[in-house]
N, C-alpha and C positions, 0 to 999 in steps of 0.2 A: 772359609766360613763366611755365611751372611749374617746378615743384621737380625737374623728370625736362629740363628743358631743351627744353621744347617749347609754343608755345600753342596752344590747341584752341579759344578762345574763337568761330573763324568756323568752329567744324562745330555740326551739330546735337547735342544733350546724348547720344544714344545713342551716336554718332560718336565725341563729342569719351571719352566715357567706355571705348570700345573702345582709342579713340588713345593715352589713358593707360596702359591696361593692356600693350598693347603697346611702348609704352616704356621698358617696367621687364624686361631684359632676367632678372635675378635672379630675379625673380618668377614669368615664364613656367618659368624653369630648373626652381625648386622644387616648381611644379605639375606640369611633366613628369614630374620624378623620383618624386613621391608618386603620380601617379596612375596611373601606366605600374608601377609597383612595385607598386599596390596587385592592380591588374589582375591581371599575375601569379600573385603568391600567390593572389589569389580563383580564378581558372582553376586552379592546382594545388589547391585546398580541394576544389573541383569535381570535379577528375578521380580524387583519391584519397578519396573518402569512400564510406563503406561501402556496395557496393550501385549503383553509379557505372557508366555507361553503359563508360567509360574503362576503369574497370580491370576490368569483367569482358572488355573487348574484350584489353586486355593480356593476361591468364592464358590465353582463347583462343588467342592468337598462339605465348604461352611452351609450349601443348599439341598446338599444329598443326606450329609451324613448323620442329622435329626431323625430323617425319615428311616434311614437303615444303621446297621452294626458296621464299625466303620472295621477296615480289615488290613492288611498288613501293607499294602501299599500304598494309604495314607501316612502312615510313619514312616515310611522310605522317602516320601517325598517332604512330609515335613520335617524331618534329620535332614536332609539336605540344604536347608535352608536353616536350621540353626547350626547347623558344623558351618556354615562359611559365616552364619553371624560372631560364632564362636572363634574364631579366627580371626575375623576381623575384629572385634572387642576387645578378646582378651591378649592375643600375643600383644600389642602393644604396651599392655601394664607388665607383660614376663618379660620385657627386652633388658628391665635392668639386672633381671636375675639372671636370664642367657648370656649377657654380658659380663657379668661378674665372674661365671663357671668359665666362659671363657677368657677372660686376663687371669687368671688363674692357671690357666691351661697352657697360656700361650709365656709364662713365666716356668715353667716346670719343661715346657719344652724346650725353651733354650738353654734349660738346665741342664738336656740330654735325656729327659725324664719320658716314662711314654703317658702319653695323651690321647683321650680318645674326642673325636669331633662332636662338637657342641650339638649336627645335628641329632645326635642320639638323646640328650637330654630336652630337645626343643621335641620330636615325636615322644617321649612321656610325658613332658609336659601335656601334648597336644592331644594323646590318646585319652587322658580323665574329663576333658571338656567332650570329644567326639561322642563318649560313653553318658555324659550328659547331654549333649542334643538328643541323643536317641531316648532318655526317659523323660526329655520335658518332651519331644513328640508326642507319645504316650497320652503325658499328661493333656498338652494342645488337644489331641484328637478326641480324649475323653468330654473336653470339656465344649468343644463344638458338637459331637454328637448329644449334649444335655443343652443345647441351643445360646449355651453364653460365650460364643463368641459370634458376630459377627458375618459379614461378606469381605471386612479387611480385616479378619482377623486380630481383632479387639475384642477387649468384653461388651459385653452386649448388657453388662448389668451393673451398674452405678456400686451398690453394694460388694460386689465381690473385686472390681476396680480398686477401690476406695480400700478395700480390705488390704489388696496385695501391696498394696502401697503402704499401708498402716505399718505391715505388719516387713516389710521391707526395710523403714524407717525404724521400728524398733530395735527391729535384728543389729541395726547399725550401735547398740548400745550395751551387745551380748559379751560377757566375756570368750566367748569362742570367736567371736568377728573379733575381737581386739589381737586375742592369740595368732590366730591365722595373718591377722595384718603386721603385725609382730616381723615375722617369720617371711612375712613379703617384702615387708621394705626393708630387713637386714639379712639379704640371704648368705654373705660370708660365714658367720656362724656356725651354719648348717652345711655350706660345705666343709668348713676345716675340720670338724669335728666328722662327717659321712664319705668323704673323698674317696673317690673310686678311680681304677684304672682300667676296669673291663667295659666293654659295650655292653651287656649287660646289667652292669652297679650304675655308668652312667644315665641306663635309660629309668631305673628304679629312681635314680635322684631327683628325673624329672618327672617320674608318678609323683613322687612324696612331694613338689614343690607345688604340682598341681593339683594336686589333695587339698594344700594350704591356700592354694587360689581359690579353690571350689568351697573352703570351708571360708573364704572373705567375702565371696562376691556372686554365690550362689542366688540371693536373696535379689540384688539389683538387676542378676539376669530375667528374673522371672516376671520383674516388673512390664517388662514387653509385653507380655502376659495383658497386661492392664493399659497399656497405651497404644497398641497394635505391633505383631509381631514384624511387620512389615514398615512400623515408621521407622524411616531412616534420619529424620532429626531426635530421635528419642536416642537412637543408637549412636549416633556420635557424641550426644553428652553424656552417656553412659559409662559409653566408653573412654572418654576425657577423664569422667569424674576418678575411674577405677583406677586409670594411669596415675591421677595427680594423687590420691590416697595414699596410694605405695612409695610415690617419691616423697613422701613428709614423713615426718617424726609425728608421734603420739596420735592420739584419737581426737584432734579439735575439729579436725576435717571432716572425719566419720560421723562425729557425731554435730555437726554443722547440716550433714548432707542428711541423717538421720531425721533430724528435725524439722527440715524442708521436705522428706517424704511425708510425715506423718502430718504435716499441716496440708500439704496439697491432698490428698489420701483423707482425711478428716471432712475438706470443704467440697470433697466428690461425694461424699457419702452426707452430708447433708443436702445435698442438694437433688440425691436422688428420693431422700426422704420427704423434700419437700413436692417435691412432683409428683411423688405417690399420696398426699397427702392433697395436691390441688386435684 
């Protein structure tokens, strides 16, 4: 027997050294997490760097698609850019829940127990955001064909800006954001109580957990919306903010962060009023 509760000794040494590795349910976890994050942001380094196949194809779209009905291969290309932003943002707030399903896992396996690998729960998780890139595309391309956004893909209008932020900021004080944030930062719970041993229950645990991510942090996603879907300093404190929320107890953070949206969101919208006014 090893240390992981398993003997490899009658496989071949490549074997028995895959068998290990596969074992160690924690260890897969955090390889997912870091390398599927890393990806990610490298794919957005890619798409927004100066000169970028991506974004000169964006600013085309932001200069075409006023003029015409924009059509299905503008949302393919803009889901491609929010699935790697979605990636890069949010696995890193799900690593403590991927991590939890897996010491979990990786305790029941050396139990003799069977265990199914964390990546199944990290592709449900990862399948409720992809299904959200694809319908803020949608909504992106909607709202560049009515000319508020942009050549970088920002809003193009102080008011609707100011809005998304407002109303961003509020949401941070909903009881459905507090539930959803609940549920994120204590995901033990929800396992002991849902605990599955098929690859199919595990990959449903990781829809339901990213249900509960989509229903925290839907709001601060959309803020990109409002600060250019392409800045990548919005995006790392975004994505900072979302990770640090989940690792705290109660709503002081949320609603800390709630009230710096709606104050910055408040003083964009005055100041677009004032400019419509000079």
């Amino acid at each position: 027997m090893t240390e992981t509760g398993y003997d490899f000794a009658h496989l071949a040494p490549a074997e028995a050294g895959l068998g290990r590795i596969f074992a160690r349910p924690k260890a897969i976890a955090a390889g997912c997490v870091v390398v599927l994050t890393a990806l990610g942001w490298s794919y957005v380094a890619l798409m927004t760097a100066p000169g970028s196949s991506w974004l000169a194809m964006a600013q085309t779209l932001c200069r075409v698609l006023p003029e015409s009905s924009w059509n299905i291969s503008a949302v393919v290309v803009t889901a491609s850019m929010w699935s790697a932003m979605a990636m890069a943002m949010m696995l890193p707030s799900a690593a403590p829940m991927i991590l939890t399903y897996a010491e979990i896992a990786e305790t029941a396996a050396r139990k003799g127990e069977r265990v199914v690998s964390p990546l199944m729960i990290a592709a449900g998780y990862a399948s409720v955001w992809l299904l959200f890139s694809i319908a803020v595309s949608v909504v992106q391309n909607i709202l560049t064909g009515a000319a508020l956004l942009d050549a970088v893909v920002a809003s193009a209008s102080g008011l609707l800006a100011g809005g998304i932020l407002i109303g961003a900021g509020a949401y941070q004080f909903s009881g459905l954001k507090h539930a959803c944030l609940v549920r994120c930062q204590h995901p033990f719970p929800f396992f002991f109580t849902n605990w599955a041993t098929t690859r199919g229950g595990v990959f449903r645990l990781g829809l339901k957990q990213g249900l509960y991510c989509l229903g925290c942090c839907w709001a601060m996603m959309l803020v990109m919306l409002a600060v250019g879907v392409m800045n990548v300093a919005w995006m790392a404190v975004l994505a900072a903010v979302m990770t640090l929320e989940k690792l705290q107890n109660g709503r002081r953070m949320a609603h800390s962060v709630g009230v710096a949206l709606i104050g910055i969101g408040t003083g964009i919208v005055v100041s677009a009023f004032s400019a419509g006014l000079g």
